[in-house]
C-alpha positions in Angstrom: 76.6 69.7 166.9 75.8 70.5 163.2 74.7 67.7 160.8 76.9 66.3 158.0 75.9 67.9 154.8 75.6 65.6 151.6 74.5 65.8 148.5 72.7 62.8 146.4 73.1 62.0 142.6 70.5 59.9 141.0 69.3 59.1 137.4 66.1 57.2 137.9 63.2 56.6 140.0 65.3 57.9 143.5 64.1 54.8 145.6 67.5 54.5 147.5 67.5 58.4 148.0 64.3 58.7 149.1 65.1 56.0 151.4 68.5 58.0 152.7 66.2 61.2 153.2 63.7 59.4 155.3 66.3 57.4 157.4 68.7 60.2 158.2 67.7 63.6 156.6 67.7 66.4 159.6 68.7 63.1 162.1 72.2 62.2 160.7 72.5 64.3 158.1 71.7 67.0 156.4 70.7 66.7 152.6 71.9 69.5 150.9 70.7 69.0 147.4 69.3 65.9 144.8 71.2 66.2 141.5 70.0 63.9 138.4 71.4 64.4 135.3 68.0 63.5 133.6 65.7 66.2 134.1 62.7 63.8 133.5 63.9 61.1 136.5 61.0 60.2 139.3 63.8 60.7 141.8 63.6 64.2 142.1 59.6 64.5 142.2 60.0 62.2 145.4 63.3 64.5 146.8 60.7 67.7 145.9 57.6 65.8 148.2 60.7 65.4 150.7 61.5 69.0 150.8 64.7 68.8 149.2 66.3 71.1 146.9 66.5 69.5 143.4 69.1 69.9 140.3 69.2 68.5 136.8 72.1 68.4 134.6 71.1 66.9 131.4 74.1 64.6 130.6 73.0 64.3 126.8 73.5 68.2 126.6 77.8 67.5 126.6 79.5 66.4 124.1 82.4 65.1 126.5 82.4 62.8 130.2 84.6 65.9 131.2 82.3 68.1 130.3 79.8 67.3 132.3 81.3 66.4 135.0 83.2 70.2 135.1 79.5 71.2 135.7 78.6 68.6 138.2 81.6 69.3 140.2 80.8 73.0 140.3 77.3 72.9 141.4 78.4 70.4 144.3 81.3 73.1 145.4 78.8 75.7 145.6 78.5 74.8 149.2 80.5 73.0 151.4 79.7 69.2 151.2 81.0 66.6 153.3 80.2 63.6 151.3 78.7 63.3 147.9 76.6 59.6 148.0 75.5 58.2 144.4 72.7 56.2 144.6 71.5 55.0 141.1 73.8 57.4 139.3 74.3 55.6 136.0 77.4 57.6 134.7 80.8 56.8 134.7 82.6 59.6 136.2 86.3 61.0 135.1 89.0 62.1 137.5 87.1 65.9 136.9 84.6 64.8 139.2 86.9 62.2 141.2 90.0 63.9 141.7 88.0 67.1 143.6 84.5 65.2 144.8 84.8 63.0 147.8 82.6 60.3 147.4 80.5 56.9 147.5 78.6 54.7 146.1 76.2 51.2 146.1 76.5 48.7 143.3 73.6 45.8 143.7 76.4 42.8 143.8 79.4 41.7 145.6 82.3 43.8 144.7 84.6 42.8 142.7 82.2 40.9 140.8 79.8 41.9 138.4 80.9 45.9 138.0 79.5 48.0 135.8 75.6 47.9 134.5 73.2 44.9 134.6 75.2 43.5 138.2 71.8 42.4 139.2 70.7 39.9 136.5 74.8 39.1 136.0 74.6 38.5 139.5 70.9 36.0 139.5 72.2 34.2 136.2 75.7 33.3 137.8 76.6 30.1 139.2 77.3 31.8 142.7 74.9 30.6 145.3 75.3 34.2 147.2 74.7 37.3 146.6 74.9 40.7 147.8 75.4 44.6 148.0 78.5 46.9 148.1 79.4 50.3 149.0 82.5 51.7 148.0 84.4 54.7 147.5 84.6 56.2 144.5 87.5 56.4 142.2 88.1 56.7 138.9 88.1 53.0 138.6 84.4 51.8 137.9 83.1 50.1 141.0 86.8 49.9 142.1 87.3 51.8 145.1 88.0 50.6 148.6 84.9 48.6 149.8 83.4 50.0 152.9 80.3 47.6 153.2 79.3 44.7 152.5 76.4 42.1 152.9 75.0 39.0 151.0 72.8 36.6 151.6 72.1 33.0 149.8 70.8 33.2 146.5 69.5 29.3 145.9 65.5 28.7 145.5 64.8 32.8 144.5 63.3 33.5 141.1 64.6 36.5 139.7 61.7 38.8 141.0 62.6 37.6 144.9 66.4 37.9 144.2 65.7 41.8 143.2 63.4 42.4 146.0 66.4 40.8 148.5 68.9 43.4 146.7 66.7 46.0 147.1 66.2 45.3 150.9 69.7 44.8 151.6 70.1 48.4 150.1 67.9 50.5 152.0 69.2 49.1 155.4 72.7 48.8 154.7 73.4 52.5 152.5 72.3 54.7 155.2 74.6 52.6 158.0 77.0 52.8 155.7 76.9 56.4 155.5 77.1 57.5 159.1 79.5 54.8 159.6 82.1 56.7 156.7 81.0 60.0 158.3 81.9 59.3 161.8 85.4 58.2 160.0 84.7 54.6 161.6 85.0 52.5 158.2 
């Protein structure tokens, strides 16, 4: 049986990428590709050391969202792709990429709440006593698409320094469940 072939798109430091490669790359899946659309972002030096083939697409160089995302969508249908997974990809995306680009996504808090940027400190500075992570399908809604997984966890007593490590935990174990899970059609 041949693995599932996805493609990652980061903007940052790749932690939740690297994490996805080492859980399931060549087991699960097959990683096809790491596209940032900063050249300079510490996620692709650790897809490199991984043995992944790396893209950048410098978001600054378009004047337009649709653009961009013209150029994003064509470099992910140079192969076939079975899911595209963001993980840190700090863009908001327009039906360009959305309409043609079946994908997902993690957002560090407890869909519907807290969309957008910042969810993490929104998330520690509300009066909620949980918290959690999300993963979702994306649509051209921000952090609107049909939830596929959730899980949170109690928030009380954790100084903002605990409360991101807890996020960060929850991510790495639940994204790469989450992702065979939607492959195997099962969520």
């Amino acid at each position: 049986m041949s693995l599932k072939k996805v493609a990652i798109l980061i903007s940052g430091e790749g932690t939740n990428a690297q994490n996805i490669i080492k859980t399931l790359h060549d087991k699960e899946i097959e990683v096809t590709k790491v596209i940032s659309n900063k050249a300079d972002a510490n996620g692709l030096n650790r897809a490199k050391s991984l043995g992944i083939k790396t893209v950048a697409i410098e978001s600054k160089n378009f004047s337009t969202r649709e653009e961009f995302d013209k150029v994003l969508v064509d470099e992910l249908q140079k192969e076939p792709l079975d899911l595209v997974v963001l993980a840190g990809f700090m863009r908001i995306l327009t039906p360009i990429f959305t309409q043609n680009i079946k994908a997902i996504n993690i957002h560090p808090s407890l869909l519907p709440l807290f969309k957008g940027s910042k969810a993490i400190e929104r998330s520690f500075e509300s009066d909620m006593k949980v918290a959690g992570v999300s993963i979702h399908e994306v649509t051209s809604e921000l952090d609107g698409g049909k939830i596929i997984a959730q899980e949170c966890f109690n928030k009380e007593n954790l100084n903002f320094s605990e409360f991101e490590k807890r996020i960060h935990e929850i991510e790495y174990k639940l994204y790469p469940k989450a992702i065979v899970k939607y492959l195997e059609g099962i969520v």
